[in-house]
Each structure stands twice: as structure tokens, then as C-alpha cells.
C-alpha positions as CSV (number, residue, x, y, z in Angstrom):
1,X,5.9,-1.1,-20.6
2,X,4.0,2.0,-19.7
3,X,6.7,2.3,-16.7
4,X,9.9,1.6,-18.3
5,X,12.7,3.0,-16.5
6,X,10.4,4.0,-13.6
7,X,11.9,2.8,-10.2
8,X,9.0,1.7,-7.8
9,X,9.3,1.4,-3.5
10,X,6.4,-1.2,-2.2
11,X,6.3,-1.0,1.8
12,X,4.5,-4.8,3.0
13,X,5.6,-6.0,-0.6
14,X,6.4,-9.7,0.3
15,X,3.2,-10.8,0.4
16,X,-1.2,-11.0,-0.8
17,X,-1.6,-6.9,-2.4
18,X,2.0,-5.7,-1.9
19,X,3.5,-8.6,-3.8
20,X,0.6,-8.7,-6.2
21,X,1.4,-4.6,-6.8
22,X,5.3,-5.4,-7.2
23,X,4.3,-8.0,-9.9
24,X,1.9,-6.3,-11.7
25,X,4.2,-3.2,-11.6
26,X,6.9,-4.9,-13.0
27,X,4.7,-6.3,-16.0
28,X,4.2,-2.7,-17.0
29,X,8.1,-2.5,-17.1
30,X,9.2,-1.0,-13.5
31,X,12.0,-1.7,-11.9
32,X,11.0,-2.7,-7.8
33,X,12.3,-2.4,-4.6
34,X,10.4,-5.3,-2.0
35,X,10.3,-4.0,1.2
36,X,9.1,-5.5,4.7
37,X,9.8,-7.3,7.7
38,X,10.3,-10.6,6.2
39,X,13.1,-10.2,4.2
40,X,13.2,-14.1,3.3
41,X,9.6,-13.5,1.5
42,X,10.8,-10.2,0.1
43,X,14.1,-11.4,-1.6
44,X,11.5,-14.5,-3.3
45,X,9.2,-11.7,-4.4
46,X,12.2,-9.8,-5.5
47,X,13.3,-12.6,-7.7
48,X,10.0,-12.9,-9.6
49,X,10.6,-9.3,-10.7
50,X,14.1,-10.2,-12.0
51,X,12.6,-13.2,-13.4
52,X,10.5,-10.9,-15.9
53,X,13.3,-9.3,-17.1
54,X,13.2,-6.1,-14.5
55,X,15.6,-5.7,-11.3
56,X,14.4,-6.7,-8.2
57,X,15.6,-5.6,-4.5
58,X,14.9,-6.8,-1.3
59,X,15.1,-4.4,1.9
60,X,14.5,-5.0,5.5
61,X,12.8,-2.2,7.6
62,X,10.3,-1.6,9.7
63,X,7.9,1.1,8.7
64,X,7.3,2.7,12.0
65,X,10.9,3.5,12.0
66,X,12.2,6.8,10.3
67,X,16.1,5.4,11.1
68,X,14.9,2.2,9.5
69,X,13.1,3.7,6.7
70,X,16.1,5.9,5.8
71,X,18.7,3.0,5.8
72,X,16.1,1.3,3.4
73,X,16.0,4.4,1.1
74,X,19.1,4.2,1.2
75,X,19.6,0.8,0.0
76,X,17.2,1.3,-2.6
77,X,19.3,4.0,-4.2
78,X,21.8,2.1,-4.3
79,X,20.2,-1.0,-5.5
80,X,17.8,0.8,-7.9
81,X,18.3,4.5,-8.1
82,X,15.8,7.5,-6.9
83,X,12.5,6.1,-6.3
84,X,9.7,7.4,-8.8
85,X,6.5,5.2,-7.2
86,X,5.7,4.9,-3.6
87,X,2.9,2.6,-2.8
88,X,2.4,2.7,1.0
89,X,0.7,-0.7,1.9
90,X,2.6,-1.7,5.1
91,X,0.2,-3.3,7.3
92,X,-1.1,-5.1,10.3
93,X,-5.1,-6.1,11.2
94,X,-6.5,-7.5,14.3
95,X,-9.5,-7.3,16.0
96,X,-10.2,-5.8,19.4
97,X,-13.3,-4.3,20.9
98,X,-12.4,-1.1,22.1
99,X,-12.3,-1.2,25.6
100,X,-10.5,-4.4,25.9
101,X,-8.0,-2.8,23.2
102,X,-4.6,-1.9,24.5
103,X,-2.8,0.9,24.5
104,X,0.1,-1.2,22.6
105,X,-2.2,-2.4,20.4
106,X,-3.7,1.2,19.3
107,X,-0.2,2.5,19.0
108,X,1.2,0.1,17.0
109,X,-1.8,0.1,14.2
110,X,-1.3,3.8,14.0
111,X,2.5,3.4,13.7
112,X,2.3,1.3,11.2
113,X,-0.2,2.5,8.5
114,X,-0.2,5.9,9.3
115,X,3.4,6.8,10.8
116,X,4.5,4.1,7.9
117,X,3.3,6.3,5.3
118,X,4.1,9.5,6.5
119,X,8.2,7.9,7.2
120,X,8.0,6.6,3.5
121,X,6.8,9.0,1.9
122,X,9.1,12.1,3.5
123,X,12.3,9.6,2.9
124,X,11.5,9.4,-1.3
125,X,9.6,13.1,-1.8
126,X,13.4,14.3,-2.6
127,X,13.6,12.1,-5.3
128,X,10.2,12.8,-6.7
129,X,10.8,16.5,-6.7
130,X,14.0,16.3,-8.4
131,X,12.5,14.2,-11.1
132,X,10.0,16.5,-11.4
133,X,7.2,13.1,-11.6
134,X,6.2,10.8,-8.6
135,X,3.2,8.4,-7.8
136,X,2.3,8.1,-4.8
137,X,-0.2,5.0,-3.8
138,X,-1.8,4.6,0.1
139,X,-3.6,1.9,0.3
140,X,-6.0,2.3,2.9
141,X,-9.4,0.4,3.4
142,X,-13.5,0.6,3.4
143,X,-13.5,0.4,6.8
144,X,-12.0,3.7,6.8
145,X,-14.6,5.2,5.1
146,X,-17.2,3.6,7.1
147,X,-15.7,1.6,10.1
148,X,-16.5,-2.0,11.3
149,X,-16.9,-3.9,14.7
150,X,-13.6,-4.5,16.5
151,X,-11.9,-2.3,14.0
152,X,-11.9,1.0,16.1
153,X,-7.7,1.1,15.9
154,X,-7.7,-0.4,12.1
155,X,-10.5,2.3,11.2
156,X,-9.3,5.5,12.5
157,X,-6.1,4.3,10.9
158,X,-7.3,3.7,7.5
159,X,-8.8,6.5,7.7
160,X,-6.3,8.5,8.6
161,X,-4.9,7.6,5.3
162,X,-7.2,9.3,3.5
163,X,-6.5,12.6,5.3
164,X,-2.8,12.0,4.6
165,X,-3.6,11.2,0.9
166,X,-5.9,14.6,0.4
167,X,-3.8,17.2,2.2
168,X,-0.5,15.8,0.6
169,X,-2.3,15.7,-3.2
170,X,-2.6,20.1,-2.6
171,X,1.1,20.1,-1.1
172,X,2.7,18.1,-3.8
173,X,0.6,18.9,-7.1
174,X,2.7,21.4,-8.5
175,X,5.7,18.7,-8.0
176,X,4.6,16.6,-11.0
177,X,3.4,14.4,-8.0
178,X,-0.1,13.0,-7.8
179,X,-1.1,11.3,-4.1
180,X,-4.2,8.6,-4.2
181,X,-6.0,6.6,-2.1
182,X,-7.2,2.9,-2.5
183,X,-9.7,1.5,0.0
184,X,-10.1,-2.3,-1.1
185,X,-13.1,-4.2,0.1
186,X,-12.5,-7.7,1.7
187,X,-9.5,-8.9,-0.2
188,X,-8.1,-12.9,0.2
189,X,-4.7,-12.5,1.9
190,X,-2.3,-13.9,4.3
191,X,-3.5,-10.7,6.5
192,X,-6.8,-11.4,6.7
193,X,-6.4,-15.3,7.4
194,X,-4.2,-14.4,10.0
195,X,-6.5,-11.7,11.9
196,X,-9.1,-13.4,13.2
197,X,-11.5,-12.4,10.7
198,X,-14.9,-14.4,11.2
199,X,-15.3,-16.9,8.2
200,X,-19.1,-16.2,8.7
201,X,-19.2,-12.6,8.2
202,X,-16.8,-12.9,4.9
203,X,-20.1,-15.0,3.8
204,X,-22.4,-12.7,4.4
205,X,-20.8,-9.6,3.0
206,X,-19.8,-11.6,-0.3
207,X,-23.9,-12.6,-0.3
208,X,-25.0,-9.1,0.4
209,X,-22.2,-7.8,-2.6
210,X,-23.8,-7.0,-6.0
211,X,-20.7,-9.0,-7.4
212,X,-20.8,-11.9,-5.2
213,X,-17.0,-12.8,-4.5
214,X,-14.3,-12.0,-2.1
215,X,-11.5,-9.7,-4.1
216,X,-7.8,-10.9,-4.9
217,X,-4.8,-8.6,-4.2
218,X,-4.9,-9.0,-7.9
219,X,-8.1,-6.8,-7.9
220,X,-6.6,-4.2,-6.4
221,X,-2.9,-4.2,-8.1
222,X,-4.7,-3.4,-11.1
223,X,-6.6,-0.4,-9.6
224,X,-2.9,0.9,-8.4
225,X,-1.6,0.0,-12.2
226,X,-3.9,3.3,-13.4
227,X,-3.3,4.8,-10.3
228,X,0.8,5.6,-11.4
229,X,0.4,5.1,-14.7
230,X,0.2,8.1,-17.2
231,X,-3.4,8.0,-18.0
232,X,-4.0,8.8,-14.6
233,X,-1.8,12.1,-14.7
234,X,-4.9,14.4,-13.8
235,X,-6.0,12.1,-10.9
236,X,-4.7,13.6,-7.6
237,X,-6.1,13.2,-4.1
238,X,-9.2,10.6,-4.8
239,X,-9.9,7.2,-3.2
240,X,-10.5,4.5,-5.2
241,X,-12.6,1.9,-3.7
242,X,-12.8,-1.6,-5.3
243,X,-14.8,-3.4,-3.3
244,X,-17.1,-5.7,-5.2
245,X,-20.1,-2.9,-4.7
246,X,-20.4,-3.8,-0.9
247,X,-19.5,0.2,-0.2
248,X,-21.2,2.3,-2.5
């Protein structure tokens, strides 16, 4: 029950890492606020954190919206209290060779991940601050630490992450705040099925991993556990990166 009385905000919570994160979260004794565009999957998500004997709130916004975000805070407060975790994991994947990408398509992938985070985390750092404690949690991606075909838009975003994650770790340190990074590997979710991600490759890179298995969101809701949890009080600005050993 290492976070007890700790009030937690998941962005893209309803479903594969978010919901895995708000579970796991809640098992160490965190309160959790589910929020993302399917509010029907959010509010079932929210009731498995009530179900283990910790509140559980639903909210509706979309990340790419500061109005949005804001109302959400907003309903968090009022649901929960002031939020103590942030784990930014909003997001969206598709694949598009570059010069067939579209405009739309590039701006939305940057909204979301990267304007996401940045609308998040400005709506809760008041509460942080006045707490004198925060965790904050992106959750970004190998291929922004080494790209990948198709993935120009979903790289430079992920990447982007990391940028956010390291410059906001110096502005926020003496806060009692600490700002990480995770960059899973190939992780089995709902995303990933639904983004046209080539059954072939996920073969190949599990056969060229030295552990030789596609993650779970469960892999990395464990990594985020550490991440806000008090052992991990002198770990500020870093990317962890489980990822089976295909990125080394």
C-alpha cells in the first residue's frame, strides 16, 4: 500500500497499458481517476479499482484539448481530490510512409502524445507543487529512441517525449516532483492490433529478442509502479526502456 492516500490521473487509461497502470496502481493502494475517450471502457476500468477497495473515477476528455483537459481536472478534484500521479499514456499509432502521410495525420499524432502531455501535466503541476510531492510518468516508446518504418509521425512524437520528460525533471526537481520516461518495446494491446502492425515483423523482432516474447501492458505497469513509488525518489529525468532486450 506503498501509495495510500495518493490520488493518481491515467490519460488513455481504459484500455491494454493505461488500464493495466490504473490496476496495478490501485494494488499498491492509490486512489485513480480513468481518463479517455471512451468513457463506457473508462467507467468499467473505474469499477475494478473500486472493486479492490480504492475509489475509482471515470472522465471524458480529449487530450489534445487544454478546455477539455481542464474540465477533466476538474472533475477529478472533485471526484478524488488534487492529483499526486500523472501518467501520460494517451495514445494513437498508425502507420504511414512519409510522403503519403497527411498533414491531419502528423498533426493529430503530435497533438495527442505530445500536446496531451504537455495539457496534462500543466492542468495537475498546481496540485503537485502544493503538495510539495508529484510523479510524473510519460510513457513514450523505443521507436523514439531509434525510429521505425512508417513511424516518421509516431517517432518524432515519442521522441519528443523524452525531451519533454528531461527538461521538465530540471524545472520541477526542487518541487518534490520527479518526471520519467518509459519507452516500452512491442507491447500486446488493443493499439497495436488495431494499427496495422504487420503480424510478420512482431515475429521477427520477438525471434531476434534475447527474451523471446512480445511484452504485456502488465510488463510495463510494473516498470511505472517503481517509477512513482518512494524507492524511486532519486530517479528524475531517465527513460526506462523494457523491451525484452530488442533495444539495448
Amino acid at each position: 500500500m506503498g501509495l495510500k492516500g495518493r490520488n493518481v490521473l491515467v490519460t488513455g487509461g481504459a484500455s491494454g497499458i493505461g488500464r493495466a497502470i490504473c490496476l496495478h496502481l490501485a494494488r499498491d493502494g492509490a486512489d485513480v481517476a480513468v481518463l479517455d475517450l471512451d468513457v463506457a471502457a473508462a467507467r468499467r476500468v473505474a469499477d475494478e479499482v473500486a472493486g479492490m477497495g480504492r475509489r475509482g473515477v471515470a472522465v471524458e476528455a480529449d487530450v489534445a484539448s487544454a478546455s477539455a483537459v481542464g474540465a477533466a481536472v476538474e472533475r477529478v478534484h472533485g471526484g478524488l481530490g488534487p492529483v499526486h500521479v500523472l501518467v501520460n499514456d494517451a495514445g494513437i499509432a498508425n502507420l504511414a510512409p512519409l510522403r503519403a502521410m497527411s498533414e491531419e495525420q502528423w498533426d493529430r499524432m503530435i497533438a495527442v502524445h505530445l500536446k496531451g502531455a504537455f495539457n496534462c501535466t500543466r492542468a495537475v503541476l498546481d496540485d503537485m507543487e502544493k503538495a510539495g510531492w508529484g510523479r510524473i510518468v510519460n510513457i513514450s516508446s523505443v521507436a523514439g529512441l531509434r525510429g521505425g518504418p512508417q513511424l516518421v509521425h509516431y517517432s518524432a512524437a515519442k521522441a519528443g517525449l523524452i525531451g519533454f520528460t528531461k527538461a521538465l525533471a530540471v524545472e520541477v526537481g526542487s518541487l518534490g516532483i520527479t518526471v520519467n520516461a518509459i519507452a516500452p518495446g512491442l507491447i500486446d494491446t488493443p493499439m497495436l492490433a488495431r494499427s496495422g502492425w504487420p503480424q510478420q515483423l512482431t515475429q521477427v523482432i520477438v525471434a531476434q529478442s534475447p527474451i523471446q516474447r512480445i511484452g504485456t501492458p502488465e510488463d510495463i505497469a510494473a516498470a511505472c509502479v517503481y517509477l512513482v513509488s518512494e524507492g524511486a525518489s532519486f530517479v528524475t529525468g531517465q527513460v526506462l526502456s523494457p523491451n525484452g532486450g530488442g533495444h539495448l
